[in-house]
BATIDO-416090 format. One line per field, with one value per residue (C-alpha): residue number from 0; residue in one letter; x, y, z. Coordinates in steps of 0.05 Angstrom, whole numbers, plus 5000, padded with zeros to 4 digits. Example, Ala and Ser with C-alpha at 12.3 -4.5 7.8 and 13.67 -1.06 7.14 Angstrom:
! residues 2
k: 0	1
r: A	S
px: 5246	5273
py: 4910	4979
pz: 5156	5143
***
This chain:
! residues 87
k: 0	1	2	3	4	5	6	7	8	9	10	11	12	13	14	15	16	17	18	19	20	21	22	23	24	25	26	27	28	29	30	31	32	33	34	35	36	37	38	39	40	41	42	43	44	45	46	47	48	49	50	51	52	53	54	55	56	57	58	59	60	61	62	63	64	65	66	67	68	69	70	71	72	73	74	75	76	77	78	79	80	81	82	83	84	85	86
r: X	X	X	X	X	X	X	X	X	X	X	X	X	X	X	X	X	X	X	X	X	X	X	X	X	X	X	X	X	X	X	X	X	X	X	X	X	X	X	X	X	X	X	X	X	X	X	X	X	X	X	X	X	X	X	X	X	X	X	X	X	X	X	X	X	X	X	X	X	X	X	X	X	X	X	X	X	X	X	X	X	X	X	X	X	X	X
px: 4945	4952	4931	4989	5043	5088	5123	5067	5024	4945	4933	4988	4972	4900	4920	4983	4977	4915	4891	4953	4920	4855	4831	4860	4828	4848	4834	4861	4867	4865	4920	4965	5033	5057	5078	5028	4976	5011	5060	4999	4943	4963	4917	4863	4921	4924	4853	4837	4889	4865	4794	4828	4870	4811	4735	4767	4730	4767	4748	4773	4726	4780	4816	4797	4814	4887	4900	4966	5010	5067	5104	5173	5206	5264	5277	5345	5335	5330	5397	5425	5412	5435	5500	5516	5482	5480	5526
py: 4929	4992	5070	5097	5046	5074	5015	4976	5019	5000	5003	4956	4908	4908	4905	4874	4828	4804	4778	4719	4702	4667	4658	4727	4778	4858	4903	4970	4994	5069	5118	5059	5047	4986	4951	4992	4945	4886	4936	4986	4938	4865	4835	4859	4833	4775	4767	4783	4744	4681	4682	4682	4623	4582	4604	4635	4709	4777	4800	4869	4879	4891	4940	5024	5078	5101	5176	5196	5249	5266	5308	5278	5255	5300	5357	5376	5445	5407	5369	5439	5469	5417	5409	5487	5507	5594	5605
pz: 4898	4923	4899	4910	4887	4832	4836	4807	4773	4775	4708	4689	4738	4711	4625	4631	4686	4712	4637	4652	4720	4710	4776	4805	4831	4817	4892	4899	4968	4973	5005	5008	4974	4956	5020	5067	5044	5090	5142	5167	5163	5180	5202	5144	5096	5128	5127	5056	5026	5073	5053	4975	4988	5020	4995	4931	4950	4964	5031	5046	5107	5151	5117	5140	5105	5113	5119	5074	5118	5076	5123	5128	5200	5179	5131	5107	5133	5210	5186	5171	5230	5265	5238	5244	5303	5319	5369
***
């Protein structure tokens, strides 16, 4: 689960969802949205959801703290001036 996933909101996951999965296990991952947790980190995913599937324990040891930049690659203001460059 991640912090910032508005697709799958933490606290729904938690009262809605994880009472139907007995043997789950409810981790939020900070600064991440909901596919960062596997794209960014890999390797940690891979990790944490491997040690779930065998020994039954969450190990998130892998995982470091993501830093959110929210400046886009483009702004429509670039695509403006782009598309009508000054002469």
């Amino acid at each position: 689960m991640a912090h910032i996933d508005f697709s799958s909101l933490p606290d729904h996951i938690r009262n809605e969802v994880m009472p139907y999965l007995k043997n789950g296990r409810f981790v939020v991952l900070s600064n991440m949205g909901h596919m960062d947790v596997i794209k960014l980190q890999q390797e940690a995913f891979e990790q944490m959801v491997g040690t779930f599937y065998l020994e039954g324990a969450v190990d998130t040891s892998k995982y470091v703290h993501h830093i959110i930049d929210f400046t886009p690659a483009e702004t429509y203001p670039n695509y403006a001036k782009q598309l009508f460059p000054k002469k």
